[in-house]
N, C-alpha and C positions, 0 to 999 in steps of 0.2 A: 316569592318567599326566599331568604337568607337562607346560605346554605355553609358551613364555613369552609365544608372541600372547596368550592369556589373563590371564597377569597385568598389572597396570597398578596407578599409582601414583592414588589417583581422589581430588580435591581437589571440594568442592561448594560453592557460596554460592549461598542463596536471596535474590533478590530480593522485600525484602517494601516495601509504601508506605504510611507514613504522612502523611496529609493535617493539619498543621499551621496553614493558612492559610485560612477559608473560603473558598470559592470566592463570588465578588459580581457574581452574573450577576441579580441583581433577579428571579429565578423560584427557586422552592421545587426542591430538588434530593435526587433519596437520597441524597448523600453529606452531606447538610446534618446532617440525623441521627442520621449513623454517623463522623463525623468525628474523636468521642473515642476510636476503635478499628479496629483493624486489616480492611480490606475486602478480601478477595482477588478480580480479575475472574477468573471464569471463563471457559473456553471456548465457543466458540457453537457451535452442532448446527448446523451449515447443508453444504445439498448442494453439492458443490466440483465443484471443473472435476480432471482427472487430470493429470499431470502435464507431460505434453506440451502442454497448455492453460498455460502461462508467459505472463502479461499481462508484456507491455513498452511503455513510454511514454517516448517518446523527444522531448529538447527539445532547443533548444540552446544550453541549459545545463547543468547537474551532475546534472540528473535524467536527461541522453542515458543511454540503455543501463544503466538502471535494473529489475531484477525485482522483480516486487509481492507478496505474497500475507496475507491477511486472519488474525490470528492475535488469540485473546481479544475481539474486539470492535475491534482498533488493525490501523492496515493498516502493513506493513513492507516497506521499501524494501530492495532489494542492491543493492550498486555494487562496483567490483573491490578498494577500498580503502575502504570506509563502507558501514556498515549504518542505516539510520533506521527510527526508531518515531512513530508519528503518530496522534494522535486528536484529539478535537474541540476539544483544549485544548491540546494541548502538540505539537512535535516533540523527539526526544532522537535526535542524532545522536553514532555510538559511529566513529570514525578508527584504520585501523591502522597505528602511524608503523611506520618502520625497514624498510616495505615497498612495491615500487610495485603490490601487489595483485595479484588472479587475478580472472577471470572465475568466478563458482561457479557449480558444477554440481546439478542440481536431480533430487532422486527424487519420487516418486509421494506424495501427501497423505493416500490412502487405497487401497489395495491391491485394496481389491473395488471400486470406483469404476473405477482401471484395466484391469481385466479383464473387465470388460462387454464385451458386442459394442455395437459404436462405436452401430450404428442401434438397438438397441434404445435405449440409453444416451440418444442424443438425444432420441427417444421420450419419454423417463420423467421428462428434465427440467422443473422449474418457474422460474418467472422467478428465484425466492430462489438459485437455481444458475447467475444470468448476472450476476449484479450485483458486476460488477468483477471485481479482484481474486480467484484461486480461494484458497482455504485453505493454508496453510501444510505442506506435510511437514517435506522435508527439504534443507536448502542447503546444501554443502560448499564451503568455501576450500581445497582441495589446497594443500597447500605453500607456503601464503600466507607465511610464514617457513620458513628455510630447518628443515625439519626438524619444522614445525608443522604445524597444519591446525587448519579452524574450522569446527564444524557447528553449523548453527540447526535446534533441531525443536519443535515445538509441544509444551504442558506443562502437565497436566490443574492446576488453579486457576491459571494465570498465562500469560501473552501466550506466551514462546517460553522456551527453555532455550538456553545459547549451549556448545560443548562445545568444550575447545582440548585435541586431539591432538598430545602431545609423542612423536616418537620416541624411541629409547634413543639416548643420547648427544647428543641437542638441549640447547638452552640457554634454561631457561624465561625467563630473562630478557628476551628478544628479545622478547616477549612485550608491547607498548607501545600503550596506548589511551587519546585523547584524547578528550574529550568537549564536548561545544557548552553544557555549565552548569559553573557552578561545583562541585567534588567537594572536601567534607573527611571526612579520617579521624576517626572519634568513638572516644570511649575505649572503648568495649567491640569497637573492633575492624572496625566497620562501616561504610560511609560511606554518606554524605548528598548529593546530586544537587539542587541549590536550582532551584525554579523560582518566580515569581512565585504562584503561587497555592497554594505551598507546597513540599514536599518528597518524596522516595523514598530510602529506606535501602536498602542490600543489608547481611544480615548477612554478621559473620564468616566466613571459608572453614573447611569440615572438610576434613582431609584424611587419608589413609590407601593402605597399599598391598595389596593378595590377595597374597601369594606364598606358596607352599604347601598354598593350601587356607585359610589363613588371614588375619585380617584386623588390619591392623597401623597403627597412629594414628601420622601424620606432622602436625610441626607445621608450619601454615601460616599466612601473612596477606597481607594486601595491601599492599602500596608505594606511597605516592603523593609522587611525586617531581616537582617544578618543573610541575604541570599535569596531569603524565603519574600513569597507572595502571598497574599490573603484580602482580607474585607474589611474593614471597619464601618459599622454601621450606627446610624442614630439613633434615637430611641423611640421603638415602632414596638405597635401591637403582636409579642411573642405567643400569645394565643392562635395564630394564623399561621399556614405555612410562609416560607420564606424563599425567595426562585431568583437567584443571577443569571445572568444571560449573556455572554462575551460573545463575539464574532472573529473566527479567525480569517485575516486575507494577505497570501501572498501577496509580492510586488518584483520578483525577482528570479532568474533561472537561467538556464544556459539552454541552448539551443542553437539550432541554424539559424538563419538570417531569412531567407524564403521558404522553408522546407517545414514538415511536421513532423513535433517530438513526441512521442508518448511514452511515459513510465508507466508499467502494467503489472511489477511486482518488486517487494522489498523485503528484504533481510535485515538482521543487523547480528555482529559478531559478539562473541564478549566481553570484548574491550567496547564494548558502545558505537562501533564503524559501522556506517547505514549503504548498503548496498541497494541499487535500483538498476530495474531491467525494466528494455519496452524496446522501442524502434526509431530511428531517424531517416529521415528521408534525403539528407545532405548532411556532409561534415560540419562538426561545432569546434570552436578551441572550449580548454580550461581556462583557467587564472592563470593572470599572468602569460595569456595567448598558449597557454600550455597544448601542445600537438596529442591527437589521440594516440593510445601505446601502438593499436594498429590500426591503421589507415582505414577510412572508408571506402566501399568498394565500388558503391551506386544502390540505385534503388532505393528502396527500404534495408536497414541494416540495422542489427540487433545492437543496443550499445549494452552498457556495461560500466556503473557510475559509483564509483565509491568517495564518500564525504566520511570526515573523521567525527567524534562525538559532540564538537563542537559544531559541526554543520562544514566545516574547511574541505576545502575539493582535497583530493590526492591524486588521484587517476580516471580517465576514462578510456574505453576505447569501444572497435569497433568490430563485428566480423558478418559474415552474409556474402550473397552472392551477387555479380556484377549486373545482373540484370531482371535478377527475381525480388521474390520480395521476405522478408525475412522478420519475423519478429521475436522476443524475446517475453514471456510469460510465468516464467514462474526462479525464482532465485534462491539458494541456500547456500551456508556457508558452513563446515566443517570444524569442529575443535581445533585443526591446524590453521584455522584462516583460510584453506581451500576455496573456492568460489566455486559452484553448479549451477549453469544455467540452463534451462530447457522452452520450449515453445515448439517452432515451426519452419520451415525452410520450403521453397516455390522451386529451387535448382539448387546444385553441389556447389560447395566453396571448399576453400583452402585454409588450413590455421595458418601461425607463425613459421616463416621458413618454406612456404608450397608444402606447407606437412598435410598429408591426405587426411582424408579419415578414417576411422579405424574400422567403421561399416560404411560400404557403398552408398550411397543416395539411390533411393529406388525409384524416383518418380514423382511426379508432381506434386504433392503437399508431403515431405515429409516429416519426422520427429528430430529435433538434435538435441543433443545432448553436449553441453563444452563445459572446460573446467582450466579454472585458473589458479595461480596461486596466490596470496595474498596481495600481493605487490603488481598484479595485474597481466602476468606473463602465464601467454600459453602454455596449458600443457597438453590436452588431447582433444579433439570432438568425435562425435562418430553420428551416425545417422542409423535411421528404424522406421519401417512403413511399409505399405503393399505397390504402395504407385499411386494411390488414391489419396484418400481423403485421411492424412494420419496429424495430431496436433498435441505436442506434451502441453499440459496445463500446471502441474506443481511437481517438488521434485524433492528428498531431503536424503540425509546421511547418516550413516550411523557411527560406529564410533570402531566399526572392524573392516572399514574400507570398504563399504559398500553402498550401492545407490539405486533411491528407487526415484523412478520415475512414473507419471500416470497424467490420462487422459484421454481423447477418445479416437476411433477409429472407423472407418467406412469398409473396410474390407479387413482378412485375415492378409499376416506376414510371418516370414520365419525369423528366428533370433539365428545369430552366428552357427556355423557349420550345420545350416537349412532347419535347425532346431524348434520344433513343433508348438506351440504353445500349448499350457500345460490343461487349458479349458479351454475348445477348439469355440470358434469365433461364433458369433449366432445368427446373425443377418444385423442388416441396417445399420448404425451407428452403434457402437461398440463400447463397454469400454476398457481401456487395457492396464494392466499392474505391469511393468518391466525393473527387473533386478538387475541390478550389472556389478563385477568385480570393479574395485580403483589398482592399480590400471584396469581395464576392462580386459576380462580373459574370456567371458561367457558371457551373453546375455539370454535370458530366456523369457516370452511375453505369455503372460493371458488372459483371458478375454471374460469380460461375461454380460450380458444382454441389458438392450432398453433402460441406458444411464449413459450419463456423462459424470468421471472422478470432477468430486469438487472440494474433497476432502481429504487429508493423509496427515497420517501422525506414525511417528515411532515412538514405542514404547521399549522399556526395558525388555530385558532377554533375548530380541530380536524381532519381537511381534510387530509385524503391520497392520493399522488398523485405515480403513479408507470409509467416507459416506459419500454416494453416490444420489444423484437425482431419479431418481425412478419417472419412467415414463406410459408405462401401465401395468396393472394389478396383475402378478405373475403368481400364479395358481402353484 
């Protein structure tokens, strides 16, 4: 039986990248020699968070009220009118004009992931399952146009799939997306995304409708008009819905030469500056062999990667301890440009200069906290933990020099001058709110049971607001 929810008019363009321009990072690179031919990233095996686990990092700037999630190796930002894509070399930010956007709506990454019992689940996890960012499912724009919608889902060889749901009777035209690089149409139909260290094509669009069982070739291409992107399409049965289908895939990044990079969170300021945090495991250069602002130390080492709105490197650098392991998970940036980074640390390190920190390292896993300023130069870290098992996961600012920090913990600790927390710790995994002045003068933690923070926003007048994962039904 004909149904017409089932038919649809299905338009498809793969994103494919080629690397044109060497990358001149002064370190030996796989892309170095694969650069004559087409590299597709694939996706990563890694254990994600469910979907209710939605990482948000809130500034206050354009990265406010941002959803994260880790897709092919590049971590992706949503916002209610802008999508970004981010990795250790580029950002690509995609804008939907003609609209003032939607909040999207987010499903489940992995469907057995979700339907675990919450404690076992918690149980089972390994650090490779907290580090930032959870994995990509599914992102819906409802109605982002009137009569449209936009879903992002992850796409076996390449970062994400981007899918625009045209109603019957919408108007694909409406359909208007600006981008933060230059975009030309090439003659065979595909366009070109220019970045400094080379280029990304998207082929031509296929398109086609189902109706009756069968499958029917509409002719499609792209528009690129004064800046803008969009569809033009044949003349096909507007009775049915209407379904594009792009592929985005990196081909390009900075990294070490033997070593592993991971980005595991992003910001971005208000001038459009895309900030990323994760870990390496060896020194990288920038552009132009550009040296890190501070040295790698060894091990794992937190970096610290700011690109401009065009995607253009500015600075990196590095900090961690010479033989621990150190990672970087949650990033936000300040009205002044400020930079906050927080995660994790295995032993004590040193900022700029042998400058201590401002709280002791207590012991095997614990919380740091560092802050730079926009230009990439230290200015304080400090540390927070029992000795155990302590890990910041998000972090943000507000607009009266203060900082909150959160995520979870295995034991109770005191904040500065032995200071109690203000809801004393409850057993097992923990999880913790921590305030601190900028400069830090005080900090006070507290605690509250059977969750991991996966959530934090500031709101006006000062209010914190967090959502946590519950791990059983607390009476």
């Amino acid at each position: 039986m004909e149904k017409k929810s089932f038919q649809s008019l299905l338009l498809i363009a793969f994103f494919l990248i080629t690397l044109v321009t060497p990358i001149n990072t002064g370190v030996s690179s796989p892309l170095a020699s694969e650069a004559s031919h087409l590299q597709q990233v694939g996706m990563q095996s890694i254990q994600g968070i469910p979907h209710k686990d939605v990482v948000r990092l809130n500034t206050a700037g354009e990265g406010s009220n941002m959803l994260q999630f880790k897709a092919g190796g590049d971590i992706m930002g949503f916002q209610p009118n802008k999508v970004y894509l981010a990795s250790t070399s580029h950002a690509l930010s995609v804008e939907f004009l003609g609209t003032t956007g939607v909040m999207p709506a987010v499903e489940s990454a992995n469907s057995t992931l979700s339907t675990l019992n919450p404690e076992s689940f918690q149980e089972s996890r390994s650090m490779e399952g907290l580090k930032g960012a959870p994995p990509l499912g599914k992102v819906t724009y409802q109605n982002l146009w009137e009569g449209i919608s936009v879903t992002y889902e992850p796409v076996k060889g390449g970062i994400a799939e981007s899918t625009y749901h045209i109603a019957p009777g919408a108007d694909v035209s409406r359909i208007r997306l600006s981008y933060n690089v230059p975009v030309l149409e090439q003659g065979d139909g595909s366009l070109r995304f220019s970045f400094k260290n080379g280029y990304m094509s998207e082929l031509a669009p296929v398109a086609w409708q189902e109706i009756g069982g069968k499958h029917v070739p509409v002719e499609v291409s792209f528009r690129v008009s004064g800046g803008e992107v969009g569809f033009s399409v044949a003349k096909y049965d507007s009775g049915f819905p209407l379904t594009i289908d792009p592929t985005y895939v990196w081909h390009t990044f900075y990294g070490s030469a033997g070593g592993s990079d991971d980005g595991y969170g992003i910001t971005v300021d208000g001038s459009g500056n895309v900030y990323v945090t994760g870990y390496s495991s060896a020194s990288w250069l920038g552009d132009g062999s550009a040296a890190p602002l501070h040295a790698f130390s060894g091990s794992d080492d937190i970096f610290i990667l700011k690109l401009n709105t065009s995607g253009t490197y500015q600075w990196h650098t590095f900090y961690g301890s010479a033989g621990g392991s150190d990672n970087g998970y949650g990033i936000t940036v300040d009205g002044s440009g400020n930079v906050y980074i927080t995660g994790y640390s295995s032993a004590s390190w040193l900022g700029d200069g042998s400058a201590a920190p401002l709280h002791a390292f207590s012991g095997y896993n614990d919380i740091f906290v560092l802050k730079l300023n926009t230009s990439g130069t230290y200015q304080w870290h400090t540390f927070y933990g029992s000795g155990d098992f302590d890990v910041g996961n998000g972090i943000t600012a507000d607009g009266s020099g203060n900082v909150y920090v959160t995520g979870y913990s295995s034991a109770s600790w005191l904040g500065d001058g032995s200071a109690a927390p203000l809801h004393a710790f409850s057993g097992n995994y923990d999880i913790f709110v921590l305030k601190m002045s900028d400069p830090p003068a005080t900090a006070i933690p507290t605690m509250n049971e059977w969750g991991t923070i996966i959530f934090m926003a500031l709101a006006g007048l000062g209010s914190v607001y967090y959502l946590r994962r519950q791990r059983r039904t607390e009476h």
